[in-house]
C-alpha positions, -999 to +999 in steps of 0.1 A: -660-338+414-653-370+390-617-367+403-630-372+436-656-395+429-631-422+412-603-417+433-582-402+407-555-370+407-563-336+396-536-318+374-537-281+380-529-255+353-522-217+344-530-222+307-561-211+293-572-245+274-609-259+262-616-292+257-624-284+219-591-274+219-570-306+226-570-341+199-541-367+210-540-396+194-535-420+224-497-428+219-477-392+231-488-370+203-511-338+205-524-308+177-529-277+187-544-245+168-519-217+172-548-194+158-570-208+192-534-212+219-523-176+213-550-160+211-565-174+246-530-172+261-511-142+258-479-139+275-472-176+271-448-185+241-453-210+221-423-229+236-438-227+273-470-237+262-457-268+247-437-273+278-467-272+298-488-295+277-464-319+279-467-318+316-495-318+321-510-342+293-479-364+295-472-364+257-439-364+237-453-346+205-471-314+196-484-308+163-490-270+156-520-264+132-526-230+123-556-221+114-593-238+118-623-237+088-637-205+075-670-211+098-658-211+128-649-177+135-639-165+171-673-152+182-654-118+194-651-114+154-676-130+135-676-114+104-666-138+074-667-116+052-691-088+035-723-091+047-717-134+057-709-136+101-712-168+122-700-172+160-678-198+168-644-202+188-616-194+161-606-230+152-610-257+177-590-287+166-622-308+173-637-290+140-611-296+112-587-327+125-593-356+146-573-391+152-592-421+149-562-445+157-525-435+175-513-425+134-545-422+116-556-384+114-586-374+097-584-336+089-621-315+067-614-313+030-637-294+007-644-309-024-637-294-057-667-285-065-674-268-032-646-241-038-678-218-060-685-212-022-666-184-007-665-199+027-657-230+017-629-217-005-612-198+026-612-233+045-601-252+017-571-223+019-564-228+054-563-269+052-540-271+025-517-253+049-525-280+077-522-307+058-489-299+047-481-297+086-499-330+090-476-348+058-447-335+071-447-346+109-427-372+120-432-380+159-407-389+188-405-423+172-398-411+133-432-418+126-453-403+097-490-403+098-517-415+077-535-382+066-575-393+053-593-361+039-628-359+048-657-339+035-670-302+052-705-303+050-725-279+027-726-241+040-759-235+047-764-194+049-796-180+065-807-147+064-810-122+093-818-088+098-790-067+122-822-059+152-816-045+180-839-061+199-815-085+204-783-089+219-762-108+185-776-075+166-764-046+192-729-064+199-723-064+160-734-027+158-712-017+184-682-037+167-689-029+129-692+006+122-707-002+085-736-018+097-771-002+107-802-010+121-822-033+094-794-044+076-792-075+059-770-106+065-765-141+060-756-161+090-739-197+091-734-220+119-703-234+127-708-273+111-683-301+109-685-341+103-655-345+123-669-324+154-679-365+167-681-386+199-661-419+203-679-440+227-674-472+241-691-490+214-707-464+188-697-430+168-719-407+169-712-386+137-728-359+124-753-362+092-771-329+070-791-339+044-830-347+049-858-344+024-861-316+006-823-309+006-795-312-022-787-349-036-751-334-027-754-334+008-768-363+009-737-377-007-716-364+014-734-377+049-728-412+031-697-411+022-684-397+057-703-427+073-681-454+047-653-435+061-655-438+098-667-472+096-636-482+081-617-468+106-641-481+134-650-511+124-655-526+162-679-499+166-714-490+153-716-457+133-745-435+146-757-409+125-770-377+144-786-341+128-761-317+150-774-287+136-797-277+171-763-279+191-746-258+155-766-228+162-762-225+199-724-232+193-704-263+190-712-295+184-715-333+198-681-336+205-680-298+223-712-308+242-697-339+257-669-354+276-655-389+281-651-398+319-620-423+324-631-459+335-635-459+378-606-480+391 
């Protein structure tokens, strides 16, 4: 309908792809999850999947990440671990690793002292593994990129009882045979500072801490904000609490969706 609306083509695809899913930097290079790409795409290869990116996103470059952050499970398998579950869609690049120029990449990096925290300790496992992929890159021009770490925000578990008066508690009865009726479990929502809109003039960028929380997270909502105005520094940084969109799955960036400029 925007197509039509602005007078513009309309690329037609086979491959299974959410918008989540793609980050290109603006200059012929994409990432990709291979957790996320397989999973929704069997059949394909990873060679005609990167063929058909390239067609149809006109890029030279394709970056294969491998895995996303600890809380953002594929909801078909939510559990973390023990008794900790979450729902989320298995590693969208939009969660973990984002460009904010054409070879600037930003990518989630728990601090040391996060690592006491399980969940944060798998993610910290999984990004050192992208961030090799990310230092060792060169693109169709030879070109290395600029890798900036960026905070994950603290995990913030709440605690449920499995009920089977609702639909989250029968689905994870009928998936883990270990759990009954009444159980208890922590649940966490998928929550990122680099799930963020890049507008026109403004980031919008998500922010954690408010009264009554730790000092730490408080830090951490500041120093993400120094970070992305350096990087932006034409635009204003908007601070937003995300955590409404976090529990129903996603966040600003999955609830969003530039339109190009009407010609």
């Amino acid at each position: 309908m925007v197509a039509r609306r602005l007078g513009l083509p309309v690329v037609h695809s086979n491959m299974v792809i959410e918008g989540g899913a793609v980050e290109v930097n603006g200059a012929g290079t994409l990432l990709q999850v291979e957790a996320v790409a397989m999973q929704r795409n069997p059949g394909w290869s990873r060679d005609s999947m990167e063929h058909e990116l390239k067609r149809v996103f006109g890029v030279r470059s394709i970056i294969w990440l491998k895995e996303g952050p600890a809380d953002d499970m594929w909801y078909l398998a939510p559990r973390i671990h023990g008794n900790v579950f979450n729902q989320g869609t298995g590693g969208h690049v939009d969660e973990f690793c984002r460009f904010v120029n054409d070879s600037t990449v930003l990518i989630a990096w728990p601090d040391e002292t996060d690592l006491t925290d399980s969940v944060q300790l798998i993610t910290r496992q999984r990004m050192e593994v992208n961030l090799r992929i990310l230092e060792q890159f060169r693109d169709h021009d030879g070109r290395s990129l600029n890798v900036v770490k960026v905070p994950t925000p603290d995990v913030e578990f709440h605690h449920a009882v499995v009920d089977t008066a609702k639909s989250y508690g029968r689905w994870l009865l009928t998936k883990y045979a270990d759990l009954s009726p009444g159980d208890s479990i922590h649940y966490i929502p998928a929550a990122s500072y680099l799930n963020l809109l890049v507008t026109n003039g403004r980031v919008f960028v998500p922010a954690y801490w408010h009264e009554g929380l730790p000092a730490s997270m408080k830090e951490k909502d500041e120093r993400v904000r120094s970070i992305l105005r350096e990087h932006f520094p034409d635009r204003t940084v908007v601070q937003v609490d995300p955590r409404a969109i976090n529990w129903q799955g996603g966040g600003v960036h999955c609830w969003t969706q530039q339109q190009p400029r009407s010609r």
